[in-house]
C-alpha positions as CSV (number, residue, x, y, z in Angstrom):
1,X,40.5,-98.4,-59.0
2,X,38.0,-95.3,-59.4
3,X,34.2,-96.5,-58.9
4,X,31.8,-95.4,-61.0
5,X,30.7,-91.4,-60.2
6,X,33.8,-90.2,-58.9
7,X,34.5,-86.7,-59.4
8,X,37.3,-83.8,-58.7
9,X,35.5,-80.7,-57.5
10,X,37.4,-77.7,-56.7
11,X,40.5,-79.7,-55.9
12,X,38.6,-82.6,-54.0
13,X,37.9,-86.4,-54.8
14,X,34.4,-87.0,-54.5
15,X,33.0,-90.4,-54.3
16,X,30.1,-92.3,-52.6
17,X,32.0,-94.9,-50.9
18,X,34.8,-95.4,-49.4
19,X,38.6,-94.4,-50.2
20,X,41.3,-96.9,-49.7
21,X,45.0,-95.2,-49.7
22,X,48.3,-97.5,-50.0
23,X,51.3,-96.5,-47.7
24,X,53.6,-94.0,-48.6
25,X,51.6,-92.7,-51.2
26,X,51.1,-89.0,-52.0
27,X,47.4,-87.4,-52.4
28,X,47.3,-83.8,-53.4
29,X,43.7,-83.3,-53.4
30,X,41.1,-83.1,-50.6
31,X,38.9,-86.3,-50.2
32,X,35.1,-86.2,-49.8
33,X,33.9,-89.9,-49.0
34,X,31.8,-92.3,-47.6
35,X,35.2,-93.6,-45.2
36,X,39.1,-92.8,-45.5
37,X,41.1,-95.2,-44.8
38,X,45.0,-94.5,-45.5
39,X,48.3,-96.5,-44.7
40,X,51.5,-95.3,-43.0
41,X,53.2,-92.1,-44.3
42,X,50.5,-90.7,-46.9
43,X,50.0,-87.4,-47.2
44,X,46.7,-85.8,-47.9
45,X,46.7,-81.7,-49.9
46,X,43.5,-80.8,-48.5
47,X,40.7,-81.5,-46.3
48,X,39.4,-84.8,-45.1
49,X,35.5,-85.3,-45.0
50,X,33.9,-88.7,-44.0
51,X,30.5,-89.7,-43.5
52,X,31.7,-92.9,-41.4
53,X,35.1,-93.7,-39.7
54,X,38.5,-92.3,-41.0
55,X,41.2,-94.5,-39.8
56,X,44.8,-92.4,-40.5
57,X,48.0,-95.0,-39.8
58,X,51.4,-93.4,-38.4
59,X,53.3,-90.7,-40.0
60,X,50.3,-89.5,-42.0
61,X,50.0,-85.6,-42.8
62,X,47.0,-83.7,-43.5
63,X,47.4,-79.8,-44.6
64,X,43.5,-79.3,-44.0
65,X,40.9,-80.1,-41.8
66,X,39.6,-84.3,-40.6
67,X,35.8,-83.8,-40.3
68,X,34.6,-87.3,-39.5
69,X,31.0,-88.4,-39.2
70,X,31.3,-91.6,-37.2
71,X,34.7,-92.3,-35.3
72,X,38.4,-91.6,-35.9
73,X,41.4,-93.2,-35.5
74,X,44.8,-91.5,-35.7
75,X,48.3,-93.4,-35.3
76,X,51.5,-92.4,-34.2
77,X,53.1,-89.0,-35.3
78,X,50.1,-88.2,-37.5
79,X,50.2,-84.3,-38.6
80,X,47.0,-82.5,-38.8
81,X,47.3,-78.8,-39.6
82,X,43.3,-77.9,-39.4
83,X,41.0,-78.8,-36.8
84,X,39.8,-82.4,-36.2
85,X,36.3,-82.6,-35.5
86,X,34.6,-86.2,-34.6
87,X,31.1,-87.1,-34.1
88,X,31.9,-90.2,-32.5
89,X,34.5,-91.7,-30.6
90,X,38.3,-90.6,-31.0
91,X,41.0,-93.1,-30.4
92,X,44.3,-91.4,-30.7
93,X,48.1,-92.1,-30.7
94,X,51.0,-90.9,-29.4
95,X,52.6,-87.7,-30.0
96,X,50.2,-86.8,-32.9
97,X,50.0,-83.0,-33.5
98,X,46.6,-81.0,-34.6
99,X,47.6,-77.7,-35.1
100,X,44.1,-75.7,-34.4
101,X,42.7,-78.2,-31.8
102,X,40.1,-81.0,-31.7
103,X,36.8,-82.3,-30.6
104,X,35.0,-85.3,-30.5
105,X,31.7,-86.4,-28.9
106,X,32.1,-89.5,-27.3
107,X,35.1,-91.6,-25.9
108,X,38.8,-89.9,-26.3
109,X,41.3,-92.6,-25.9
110,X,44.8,-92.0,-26.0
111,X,46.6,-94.7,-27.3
112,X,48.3,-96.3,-30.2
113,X,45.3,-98.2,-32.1
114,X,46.3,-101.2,-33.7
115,X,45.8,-101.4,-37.2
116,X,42.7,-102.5,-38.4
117,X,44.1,-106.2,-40.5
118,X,46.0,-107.2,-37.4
119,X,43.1,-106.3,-34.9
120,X,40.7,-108.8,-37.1
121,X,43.8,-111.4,-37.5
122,X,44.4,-111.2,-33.9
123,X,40.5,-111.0,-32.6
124,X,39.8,-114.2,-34.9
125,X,42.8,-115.9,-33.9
126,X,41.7,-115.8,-30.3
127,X,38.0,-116.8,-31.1
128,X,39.4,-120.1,-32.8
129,X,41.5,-120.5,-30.0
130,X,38.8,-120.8,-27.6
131,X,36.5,-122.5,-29.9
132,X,33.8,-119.9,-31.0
133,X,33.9,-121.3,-34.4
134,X,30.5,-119.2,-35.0
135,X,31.5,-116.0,-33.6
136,X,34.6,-116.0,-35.7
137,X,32.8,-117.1,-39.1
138,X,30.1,-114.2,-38.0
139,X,32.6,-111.8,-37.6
140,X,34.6,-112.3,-40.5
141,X,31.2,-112.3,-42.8
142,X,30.5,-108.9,-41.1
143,X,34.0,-107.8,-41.7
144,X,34.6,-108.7,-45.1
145,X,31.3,-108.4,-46.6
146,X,30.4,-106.2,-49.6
147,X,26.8,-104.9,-48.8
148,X,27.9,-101.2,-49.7
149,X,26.1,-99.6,-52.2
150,X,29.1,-97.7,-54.1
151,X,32.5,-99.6,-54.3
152,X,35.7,-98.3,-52.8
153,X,38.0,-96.1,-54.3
154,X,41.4,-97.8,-54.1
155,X,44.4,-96.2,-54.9
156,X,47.5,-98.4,-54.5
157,X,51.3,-98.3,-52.5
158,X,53.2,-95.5,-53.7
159,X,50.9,-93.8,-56.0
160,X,50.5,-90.0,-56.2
161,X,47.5,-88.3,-57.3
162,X,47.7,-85.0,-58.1
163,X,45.9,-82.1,-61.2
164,X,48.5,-83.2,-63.3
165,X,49.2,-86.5,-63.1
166,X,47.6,-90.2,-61.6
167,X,50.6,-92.1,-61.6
168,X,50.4,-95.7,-60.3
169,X,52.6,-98.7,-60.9
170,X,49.8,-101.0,-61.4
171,X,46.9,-101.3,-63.8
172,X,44.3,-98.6,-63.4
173,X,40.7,-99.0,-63.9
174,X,38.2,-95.8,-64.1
175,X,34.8,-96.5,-63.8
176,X,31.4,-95.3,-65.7
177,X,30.3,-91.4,-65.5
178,X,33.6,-89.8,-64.0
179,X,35.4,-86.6,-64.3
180,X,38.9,-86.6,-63.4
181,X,41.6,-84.1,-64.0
182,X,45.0,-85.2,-64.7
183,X,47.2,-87.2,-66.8
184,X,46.3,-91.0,-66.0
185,X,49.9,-93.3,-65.8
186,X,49.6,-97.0,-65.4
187,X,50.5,-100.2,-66.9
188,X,47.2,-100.9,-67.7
189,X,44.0,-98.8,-68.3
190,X,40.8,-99.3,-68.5
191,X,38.0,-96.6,-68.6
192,X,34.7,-97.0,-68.3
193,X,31.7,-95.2,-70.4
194,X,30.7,-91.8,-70.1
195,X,33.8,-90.8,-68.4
196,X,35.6,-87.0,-68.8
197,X,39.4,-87.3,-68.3
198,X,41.2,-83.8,-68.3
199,X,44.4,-85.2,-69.5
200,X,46.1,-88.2,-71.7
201,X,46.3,-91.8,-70.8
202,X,49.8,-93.0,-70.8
203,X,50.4,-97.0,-70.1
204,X,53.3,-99.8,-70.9
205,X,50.2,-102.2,-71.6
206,X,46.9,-102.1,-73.6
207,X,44.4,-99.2,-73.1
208,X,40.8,-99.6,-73.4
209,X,38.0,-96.3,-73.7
210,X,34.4,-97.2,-73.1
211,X,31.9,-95.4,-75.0
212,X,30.7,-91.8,-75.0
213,X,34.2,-90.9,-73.2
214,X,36.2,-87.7,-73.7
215,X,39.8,-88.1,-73.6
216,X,41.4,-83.9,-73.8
217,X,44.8,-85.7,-74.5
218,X,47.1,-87.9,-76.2
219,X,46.4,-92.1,-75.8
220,X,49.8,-93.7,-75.6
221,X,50.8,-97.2,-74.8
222,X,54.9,-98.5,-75.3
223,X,53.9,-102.0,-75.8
224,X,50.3,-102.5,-75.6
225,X,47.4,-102.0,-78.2
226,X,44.5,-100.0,-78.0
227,X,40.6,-100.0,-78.5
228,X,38.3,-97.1,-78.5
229,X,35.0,-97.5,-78.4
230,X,32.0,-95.7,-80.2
231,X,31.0,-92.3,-79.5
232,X,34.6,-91.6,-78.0
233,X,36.2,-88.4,-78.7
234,X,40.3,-88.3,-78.3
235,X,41.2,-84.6,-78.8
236,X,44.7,-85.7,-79.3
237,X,47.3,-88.3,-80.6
238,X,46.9,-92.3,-80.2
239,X,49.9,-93.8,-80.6
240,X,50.2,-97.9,-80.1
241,X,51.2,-101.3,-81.7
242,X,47.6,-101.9,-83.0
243,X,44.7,-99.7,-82.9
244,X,40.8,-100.6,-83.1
245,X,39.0,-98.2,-83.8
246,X,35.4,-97.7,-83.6
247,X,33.8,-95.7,-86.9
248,X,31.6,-93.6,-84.7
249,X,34.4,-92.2,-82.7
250,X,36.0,-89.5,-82.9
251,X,39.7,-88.3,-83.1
252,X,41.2,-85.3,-83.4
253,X,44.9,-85.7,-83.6
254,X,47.6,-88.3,-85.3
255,X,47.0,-92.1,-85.3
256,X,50.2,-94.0,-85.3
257,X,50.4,-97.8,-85.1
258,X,52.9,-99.8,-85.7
259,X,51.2,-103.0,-86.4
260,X,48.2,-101.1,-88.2
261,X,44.3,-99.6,-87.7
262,X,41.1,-101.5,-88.0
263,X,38.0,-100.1,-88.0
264,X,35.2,-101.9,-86.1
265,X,31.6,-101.7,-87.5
266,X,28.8,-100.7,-85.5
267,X,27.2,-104.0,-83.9
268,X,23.8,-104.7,-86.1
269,X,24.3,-102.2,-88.8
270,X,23.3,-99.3,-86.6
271,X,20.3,-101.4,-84.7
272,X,18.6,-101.6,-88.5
273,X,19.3,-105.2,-88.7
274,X,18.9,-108.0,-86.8
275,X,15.5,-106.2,-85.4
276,X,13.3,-109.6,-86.3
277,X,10.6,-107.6,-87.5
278,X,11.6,-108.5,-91.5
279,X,9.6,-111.9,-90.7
280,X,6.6,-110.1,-89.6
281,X,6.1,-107.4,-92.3
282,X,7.0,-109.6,-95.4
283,X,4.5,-112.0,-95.4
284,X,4.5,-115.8,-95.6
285,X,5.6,-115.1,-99.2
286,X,8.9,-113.2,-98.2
287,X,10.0,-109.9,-98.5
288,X,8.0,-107.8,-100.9
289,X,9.8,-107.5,-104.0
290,X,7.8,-105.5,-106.4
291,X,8.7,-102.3,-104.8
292,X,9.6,-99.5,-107.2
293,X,11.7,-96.7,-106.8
294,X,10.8,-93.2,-106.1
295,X,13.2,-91.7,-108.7
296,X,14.3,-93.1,-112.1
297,X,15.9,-91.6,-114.9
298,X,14.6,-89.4,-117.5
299,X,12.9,-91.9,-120.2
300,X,12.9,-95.1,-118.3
301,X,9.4,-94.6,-116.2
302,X,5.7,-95.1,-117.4
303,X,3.0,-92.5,-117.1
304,X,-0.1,-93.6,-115.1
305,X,-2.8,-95.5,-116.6
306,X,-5.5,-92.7,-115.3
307,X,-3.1,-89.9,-116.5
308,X,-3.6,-87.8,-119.1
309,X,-5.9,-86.7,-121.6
310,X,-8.6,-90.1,-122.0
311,X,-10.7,-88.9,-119.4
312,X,-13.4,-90.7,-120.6
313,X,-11.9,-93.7,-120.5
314,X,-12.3,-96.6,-117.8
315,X,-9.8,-96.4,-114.9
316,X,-9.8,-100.2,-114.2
317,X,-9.2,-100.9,-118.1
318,X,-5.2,-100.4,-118.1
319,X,-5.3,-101.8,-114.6
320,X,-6.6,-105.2,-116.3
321,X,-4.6,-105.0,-119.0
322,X,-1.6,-106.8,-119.4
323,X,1.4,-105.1,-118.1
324,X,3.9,-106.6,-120.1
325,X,2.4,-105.3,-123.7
326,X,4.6,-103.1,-125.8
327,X,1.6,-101.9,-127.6
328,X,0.0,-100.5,-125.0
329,X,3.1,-99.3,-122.9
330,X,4.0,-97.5,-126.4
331,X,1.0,-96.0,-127.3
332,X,0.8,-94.5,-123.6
333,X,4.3,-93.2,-124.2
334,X,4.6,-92.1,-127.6
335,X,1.2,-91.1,-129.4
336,X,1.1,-91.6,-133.1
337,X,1.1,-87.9,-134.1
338,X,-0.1,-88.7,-138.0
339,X,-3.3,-90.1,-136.3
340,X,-6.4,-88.1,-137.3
341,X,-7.1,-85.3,-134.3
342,X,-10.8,-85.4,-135.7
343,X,-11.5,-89.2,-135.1
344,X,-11.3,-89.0,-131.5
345,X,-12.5,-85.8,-129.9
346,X,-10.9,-86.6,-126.4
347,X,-7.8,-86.6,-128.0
348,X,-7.8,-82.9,-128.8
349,X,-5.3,-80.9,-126.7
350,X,-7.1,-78.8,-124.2
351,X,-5.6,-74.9,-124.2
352,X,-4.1,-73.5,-121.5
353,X,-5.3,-69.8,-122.0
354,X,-9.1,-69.2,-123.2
355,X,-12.1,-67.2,-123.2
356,X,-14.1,-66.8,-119.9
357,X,-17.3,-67.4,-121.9
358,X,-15.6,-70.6,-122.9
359,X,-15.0,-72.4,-119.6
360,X,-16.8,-75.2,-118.2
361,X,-16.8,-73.5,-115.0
362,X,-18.8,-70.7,-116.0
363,X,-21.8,-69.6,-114.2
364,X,-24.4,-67.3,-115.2
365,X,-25.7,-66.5,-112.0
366,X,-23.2,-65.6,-110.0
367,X,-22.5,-61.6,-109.6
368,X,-18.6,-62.2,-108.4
369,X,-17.0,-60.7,-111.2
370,X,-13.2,-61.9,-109.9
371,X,-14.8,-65.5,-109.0
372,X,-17.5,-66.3,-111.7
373,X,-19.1,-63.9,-113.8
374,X,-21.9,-64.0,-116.6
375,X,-22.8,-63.2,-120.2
376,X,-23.5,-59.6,-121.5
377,X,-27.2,-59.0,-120.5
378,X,-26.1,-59.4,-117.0
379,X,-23.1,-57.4,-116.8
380,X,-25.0,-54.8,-118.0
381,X,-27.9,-55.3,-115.3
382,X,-24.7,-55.4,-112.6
383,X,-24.0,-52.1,-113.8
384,X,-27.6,-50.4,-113.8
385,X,-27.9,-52.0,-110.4
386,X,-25.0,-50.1,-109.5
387,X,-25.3,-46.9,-111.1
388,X,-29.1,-46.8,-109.2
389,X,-27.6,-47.5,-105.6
390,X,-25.3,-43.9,-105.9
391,X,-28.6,-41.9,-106.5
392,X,-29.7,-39.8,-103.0
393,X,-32.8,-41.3,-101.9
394,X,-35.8,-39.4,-102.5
């Protein structure tokens, strides 16, 4: 189990809480956590740092450095190749070997500790025995009680995790906004959303991918199915009994399943429906339906009723008049041309090139010649205006 926010940098796994490590299990990385807490015969690859205790059980190798923040304890025959540096107290077993020394600011006892499930079992066996029914139930609430903030990252018996591979023989489960590097290998998997995996996901079960996660790999299960969620990108193959796949992911390689592919819409049409504002804009008459598109085909639309050349025509006339008429929809449409162009003189066609003298716009006393102009007498005044300014004064 990876919490959510675990991340490999440089060769390290870095999490807020606490690391939990299964006997006989190999760790190739360095481990930056809240606490370590490892079983008999693990092996860490790199450096241990712990904000609170590290507790290391016999037979456990370190090729690095233990840099503990609260106190230590170190079985029997534990192999340290760095230095060991404790801010707290040190308990310490027999014939345990730290290579470049150690230190430790409080108490240094040198004995075999006992391992931290027996030391409860045996510490609440005695309080029962005596009768401190409310010591024990006090110390077992303080014991097993979950008031962390982050959850622990738990990694099981006989795992190894490694760059290239994460290789468990239980079900796996990777939590929300991750980054791991590696191949993942589990009967089960289960990754959480916004997640980066740097390698495939192999399983003998089903295999889930939350959303918005980036698998740089192949997704393979032997007997399982699989479901990828939307906004995932698989750069590789997906191979399964059954796949559902989201249509807003992604994928670049080869689907093959055996037992077929669905596609899963996106929930609510894309968040268009299912808003509940359709109630509120349509009225206590319902939805509005005399809504017209913006585009229609050549020759099936109607010109406006203000359009056009009748001008002098009233605007509210065809808006009171009856829609449905032919007559009038045809005689906006198609005007008779045998009709007499000397009956109506609004009818007349209005030319697009003419005459300055002709336009309506024309005004006689303005002197912009490029803007307005005038009639002949005063051009001709312009110009004797003009002509006057250039003569030397005097």
């Amino acid at each position: 189990m990876i919490p959510d926010g675990t991340h490999v940098k440089e060769h390290d796994l870095v999490t807020d809480g606490d690391v939990l490590v299964g006997g006989q299990s190999a760790i190739e990385l360095g481990v930056r956590a809240g606490g370590v807490v490892a079983g008999e015969r693990v092996s860490f690859g790199g450096d241990i740092e712990a904000d609170g205790d590290c507790r290391l059980d016999m037979w456990c190798e370190v090729d690095g450095n233990v840099l503990v923040g609260s106190d230590a304890y170190l079985g029997e025959r534990v192999h340290i190749t760095g230095q060991l540096m404790v801010s707290g107290d040190l308990d310490i077993g027999d014939d345990v070997d730290i290579d470049e020394g150690f230190e430790a600011n409080g108490w240094i006892v040198i004995r075999n500790p006992m391992p931290t499930i027996v030391f409860l079992f045996v510490y609440l066996s005695h309080l029962l025995r005596i009768g401190e029914e409310e010591a024990a139930e006090e110390v077992a609430s303080a014991a097993f009680a979950d008031d962390s903030e982050a959850d622990p990252a738990r990694i099981p018996r006989g795992a190894r995790v490694s760059d290239d591979a994460w290789q468990v023989s239980t079900p796996a489960s990777i939590g929300d906004d991750c980054r791991l590097h590696g191949n993942i290998r589990a009967t089960e998997i289960d990754v959480g959303a916004d997640t980066e995996v740097f390698g495939s996901l192999r399983s003998k079960g089903p295999i889930r991918v939350g959303p918005r996660t980036i698998v740089h790999g192949d997704v393979t299960t032997r007997n399982g199915d699989v479901r990828i969620a939307p906004g995932v990108h698989v750069r590789g193959d997906i191979s399964c009994e059954r796949c559902a796949l989201s249509e807003a992911a992604e994928v670049d390689g080869t689907i093959r399943a055996t037992e077929g592919i669905s596609f899963e819409e996106l929930p609510g049409d894309g968040g268009a429906a299912g808003t509940g504002d359709e109630s509120a804009t349509a009225g206590a008459d319902g939805p509005d339906t005399d809504l017209k598109p913006a585009i229609v085909p050549l020759g099936e639309g109607t010109f406006p009723a203000d359009d056009g050349g009748s001008s002098d025509a009233d605007p509210g006339t065809d808006a009171d008049a009856d829609p449905g008429s032919d007559s009038e929809t045809d005689a906006e449409m198609k005007p008779d041309p045998d009709a007499d162009a000397d009956t109506d003189s609004d009818t007349d066609p209005v030319p697009a090139v003419r005459s300055i003298e002709d336009a309506a716009g024309w005004d006689a006393d303005r002197r912009n010649g490029r803007n307005g102009g005038g009639n002949a007498e005063d051009v001709a005044a312009i110009i004797a205006d003009a002509e006057a300014d250039r003569e030397p004064d005097g």
